[in-house]
N, C-alpha and C positions, 0 to 999 in steps of 0.2 A: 586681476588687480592684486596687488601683493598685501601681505601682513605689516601692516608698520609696527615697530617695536622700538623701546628705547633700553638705556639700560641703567641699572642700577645693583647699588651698593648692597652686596650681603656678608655678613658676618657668619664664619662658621660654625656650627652651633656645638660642635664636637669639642672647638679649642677657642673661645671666645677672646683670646691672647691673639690668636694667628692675626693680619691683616685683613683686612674684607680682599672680597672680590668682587668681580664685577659682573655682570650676567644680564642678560635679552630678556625681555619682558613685554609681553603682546600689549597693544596699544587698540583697544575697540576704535572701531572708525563710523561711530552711532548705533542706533539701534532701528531695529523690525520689529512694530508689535502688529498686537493680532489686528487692527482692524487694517494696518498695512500691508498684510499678509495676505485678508478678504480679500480686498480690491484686486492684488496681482494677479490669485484665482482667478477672480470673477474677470479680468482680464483674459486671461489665460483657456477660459470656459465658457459656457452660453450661460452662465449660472451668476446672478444679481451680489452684488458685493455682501446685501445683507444676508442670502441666503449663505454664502462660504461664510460669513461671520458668524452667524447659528449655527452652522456646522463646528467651527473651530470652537467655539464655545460648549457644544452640546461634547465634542472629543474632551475638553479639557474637563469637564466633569465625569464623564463616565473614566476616564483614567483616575480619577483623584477617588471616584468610587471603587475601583476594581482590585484598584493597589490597596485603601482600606481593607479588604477582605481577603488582602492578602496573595493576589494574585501576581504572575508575572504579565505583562503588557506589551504585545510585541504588533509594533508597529511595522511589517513586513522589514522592506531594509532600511529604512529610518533606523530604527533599533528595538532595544525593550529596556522597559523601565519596570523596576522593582524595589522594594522595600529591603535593606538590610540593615541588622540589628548589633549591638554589642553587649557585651555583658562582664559582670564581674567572673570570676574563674572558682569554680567549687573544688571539692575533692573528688564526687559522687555524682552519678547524674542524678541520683533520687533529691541531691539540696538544689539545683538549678530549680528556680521559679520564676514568673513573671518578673516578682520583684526584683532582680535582681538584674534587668536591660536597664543600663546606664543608657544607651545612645539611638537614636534609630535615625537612618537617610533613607531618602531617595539615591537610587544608584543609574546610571543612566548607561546602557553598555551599546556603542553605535552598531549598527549594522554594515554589511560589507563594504556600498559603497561609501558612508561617511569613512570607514578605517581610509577608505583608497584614498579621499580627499586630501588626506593630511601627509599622504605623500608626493602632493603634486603642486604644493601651498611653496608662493615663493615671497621674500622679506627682504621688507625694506626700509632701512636704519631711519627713524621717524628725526625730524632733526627738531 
């Protein structure tokens, strides 16, 4: 099933004089949450939709733990999820402290075959 996208108006942010242009923009076509995720498991396996659902559940905590302490989280080829940080910029590494991380994310880096996926994704001008 292809990507629907539509498109819209951007201004260039370099020369706010120039004209906009115009540019593709992904269009979600709903959403998958977790208990619809269970079910397709528990479809998919000999395993009760609530039992996949305590499982995805019991996964999304111990990630939201693991990344806490700072760890990398590597979901075979799913991906890995990790914690990165920003900060103000010192002269010395001895002034860099805590205080001084303005920003922190979650970073989400796919694994091989999510990368493959996205070159085999085809689109379709949403009307």
């Amino acid at each position: 099933m292809p990507i629907k996208f539509k498109t819209l108006p951007r201004k260039n942010p370099q020369d706010m004089t120039a004209p906009e242009k115009f540019y593709a923009a992904a269009v979600s076509n709903g959403e998958t949450d977790m208990e619809a995720l269970a079910e397709m498991i528990a479809y998919q396996s000999t395993l009760t939709d609530t039992d996949c659902y305590a499982v995805l559940r019991s996964l999304e905590y111990n990630i939201i733990n693991e990344l806490k302490q700072g760890r990398i989280v590597k979901l075979g080829s799913l991906g890995n999820f990790l914690v990165s940080i920003s900060s103000g910029g010192k002269v010395t590494p001895e002034e860099v402290s805590a205080t001084d991380v303005t920003k922190s994310r979650i970073l989400f880096r796919p694994g091989k075959k999510l990368r493959n996926l996205l070159g085999n994704l085809n689109y379709l001008k949403a009307s």
